[in-house]
C-alpha positions as CSV (number, residue, x, y, z in Angstrom):
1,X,96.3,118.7,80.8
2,X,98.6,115.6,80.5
3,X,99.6,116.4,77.0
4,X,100.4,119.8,77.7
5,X,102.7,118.2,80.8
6,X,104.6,116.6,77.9
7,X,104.6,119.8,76.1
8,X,106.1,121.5,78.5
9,X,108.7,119.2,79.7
10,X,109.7,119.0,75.9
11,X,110.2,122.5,75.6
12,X,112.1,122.9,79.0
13,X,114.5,120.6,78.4
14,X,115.0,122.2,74.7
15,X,115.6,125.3,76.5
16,X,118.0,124.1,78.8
17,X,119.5,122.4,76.3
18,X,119.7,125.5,74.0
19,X,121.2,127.3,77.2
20,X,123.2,125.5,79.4
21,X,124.5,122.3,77.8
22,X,127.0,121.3,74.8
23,X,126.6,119.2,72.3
24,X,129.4,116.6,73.5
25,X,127.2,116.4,77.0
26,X,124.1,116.1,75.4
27,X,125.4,112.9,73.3
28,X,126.9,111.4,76.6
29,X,124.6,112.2,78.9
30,X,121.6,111.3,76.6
31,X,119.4,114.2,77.2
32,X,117.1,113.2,74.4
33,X,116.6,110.3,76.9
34,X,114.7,112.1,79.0
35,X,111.9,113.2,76.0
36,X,111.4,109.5,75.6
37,X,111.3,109.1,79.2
38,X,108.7,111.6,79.7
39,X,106.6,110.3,76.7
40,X,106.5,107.1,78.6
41,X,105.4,108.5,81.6
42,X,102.8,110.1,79.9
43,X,101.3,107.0,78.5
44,X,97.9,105.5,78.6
45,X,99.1,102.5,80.6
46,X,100.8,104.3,83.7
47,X,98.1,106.4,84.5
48,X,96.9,104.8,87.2
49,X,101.1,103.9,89.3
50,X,101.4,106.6,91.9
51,X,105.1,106.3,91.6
52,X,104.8,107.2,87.9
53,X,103.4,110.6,89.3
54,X,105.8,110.5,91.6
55,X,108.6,110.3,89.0
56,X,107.1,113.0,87.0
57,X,107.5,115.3,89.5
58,X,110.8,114.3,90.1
59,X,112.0,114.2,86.2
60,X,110.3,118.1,86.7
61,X,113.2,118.5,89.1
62,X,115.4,117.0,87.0
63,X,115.1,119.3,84.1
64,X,114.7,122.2,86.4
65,X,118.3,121.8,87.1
66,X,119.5,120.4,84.2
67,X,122.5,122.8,84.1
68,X,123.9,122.4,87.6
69,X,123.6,118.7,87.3
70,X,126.0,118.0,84.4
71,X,127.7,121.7,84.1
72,X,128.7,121.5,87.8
73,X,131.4,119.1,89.5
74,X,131.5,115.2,89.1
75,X,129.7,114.9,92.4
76,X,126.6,116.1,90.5
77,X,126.5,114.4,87.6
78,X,126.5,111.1,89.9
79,X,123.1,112.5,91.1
80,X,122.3,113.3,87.7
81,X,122.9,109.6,86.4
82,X,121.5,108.0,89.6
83,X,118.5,109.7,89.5
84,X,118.0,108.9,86.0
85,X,118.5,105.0,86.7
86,X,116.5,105.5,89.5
87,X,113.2,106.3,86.8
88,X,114.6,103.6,83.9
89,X,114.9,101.0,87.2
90,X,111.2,101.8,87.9
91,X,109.9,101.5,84.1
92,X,111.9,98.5,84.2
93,X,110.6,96.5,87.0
94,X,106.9,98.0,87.0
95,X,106.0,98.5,83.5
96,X,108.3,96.1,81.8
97,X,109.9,98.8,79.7
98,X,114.0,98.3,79.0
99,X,116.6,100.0,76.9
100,X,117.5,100.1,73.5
101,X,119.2,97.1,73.0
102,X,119.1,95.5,76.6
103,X,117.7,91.9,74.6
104,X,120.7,92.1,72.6
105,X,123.0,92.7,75.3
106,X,121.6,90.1,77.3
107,X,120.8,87.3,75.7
108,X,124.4,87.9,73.4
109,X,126.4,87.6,77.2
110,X,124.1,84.3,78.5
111,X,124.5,82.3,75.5
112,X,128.0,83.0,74.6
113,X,128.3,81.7,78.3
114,X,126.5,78.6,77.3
115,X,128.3,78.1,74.5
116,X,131.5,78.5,76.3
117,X,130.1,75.1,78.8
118,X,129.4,73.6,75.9
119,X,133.0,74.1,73.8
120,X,134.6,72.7,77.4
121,X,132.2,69.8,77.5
122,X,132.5,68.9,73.8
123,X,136.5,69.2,74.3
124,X,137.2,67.4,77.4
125,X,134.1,64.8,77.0
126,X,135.1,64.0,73.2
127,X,138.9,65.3,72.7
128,X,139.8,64.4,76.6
129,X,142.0,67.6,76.3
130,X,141.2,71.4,75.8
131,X,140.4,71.9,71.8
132,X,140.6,76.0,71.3
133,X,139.0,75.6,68.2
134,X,136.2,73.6,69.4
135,X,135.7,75.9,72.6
136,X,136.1,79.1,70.3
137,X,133.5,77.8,67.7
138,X,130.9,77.1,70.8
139,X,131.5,80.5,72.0
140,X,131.0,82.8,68.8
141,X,128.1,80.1,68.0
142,X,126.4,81.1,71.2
143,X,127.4,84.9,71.2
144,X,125.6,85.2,67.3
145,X,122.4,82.9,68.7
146,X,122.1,85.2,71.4
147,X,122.4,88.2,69.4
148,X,120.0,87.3,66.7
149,X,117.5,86.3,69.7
150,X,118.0,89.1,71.3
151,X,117.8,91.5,68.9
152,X,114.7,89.7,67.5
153,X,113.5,90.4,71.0
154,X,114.1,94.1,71.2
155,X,112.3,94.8,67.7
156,X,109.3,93.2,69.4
157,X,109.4,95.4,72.4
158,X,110.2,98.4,70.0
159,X,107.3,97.4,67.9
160,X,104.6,96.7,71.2
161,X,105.8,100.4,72.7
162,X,107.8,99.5,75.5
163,X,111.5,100.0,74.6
164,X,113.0,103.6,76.0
């Protein structure tokens, strides 16, 4: 029964796809998205969350009306990316499942924040002045540290199942 739920799903969304929506909104709305998000929901793991059943239903909706949520006005599309969130915000905090990339993103921002404090402490606490080359150096430092980590990070979570 489950597997054929995914079956389904796959081949509505390819249909709707197919029928209603362009290629230039299928790359920026990421429609293929919603496979993956579907495949998750189908998982061993989340058998058991009521709001995973819950947002199955719901991601029925969504592909139901696929078309008059991104062909439509602006006003719908909103709904169409809220509601989205709305499932990747509960993978997120339930299930531990992020984004491609969120790792990278993250840690790249934190430590090229760190490495910012630390350019201004080495440069006013040695230099006594502001030393752009000092405070640059700290910043791309940190920005590549955190990149590296995080992207070490993501490959892990790709690797265990639980990236989107």
């Amino acid at each position: 029964m489950q597997n054929s739920w995914l079956e389904s799903i796959n081949t509505n969304i390819d249909n709707q796809i197919d029928e209603h929506i362009s290629v230039k909104d299928y790359r920026f709305y990421q429609i293929e998205k919603l496979k993956r998000i579907a495949a998750l929901l189908d998982g061993v793991k989340q058998k058991n969350c009521l709001d995973c059943k819950h947002t199955k239903i719901e991601l029925e909706k969504i592909v139901d009306e696929l078309d008059r949520l991104i062909n439509k006005s602006g006003v719908n599309r909103s709904e169409y990316e809220k509601r989205v969130e709305k499932i990747i915000k509960h993978l997120k905090d339930t299930h531990q499942i992020y984004q491609e990339h969120h790792f990278a993103y993250t840690y790249s921002g934190i430590y090229t924040l760190v490495g910012i404090a630390f350019g201004l402490i080495i440069g006013y606490g040695v230099f006594y002045s502001f030393n752009p080359h000092i405070f640059f150096a700290c910043a791309g430092i940190g920005m590549v540290t955190g990149n590296i980590r995080g992207t070490k990070k993501d490959k892990h979570q790709a690797k265990i199942g639980r990236q989107l």
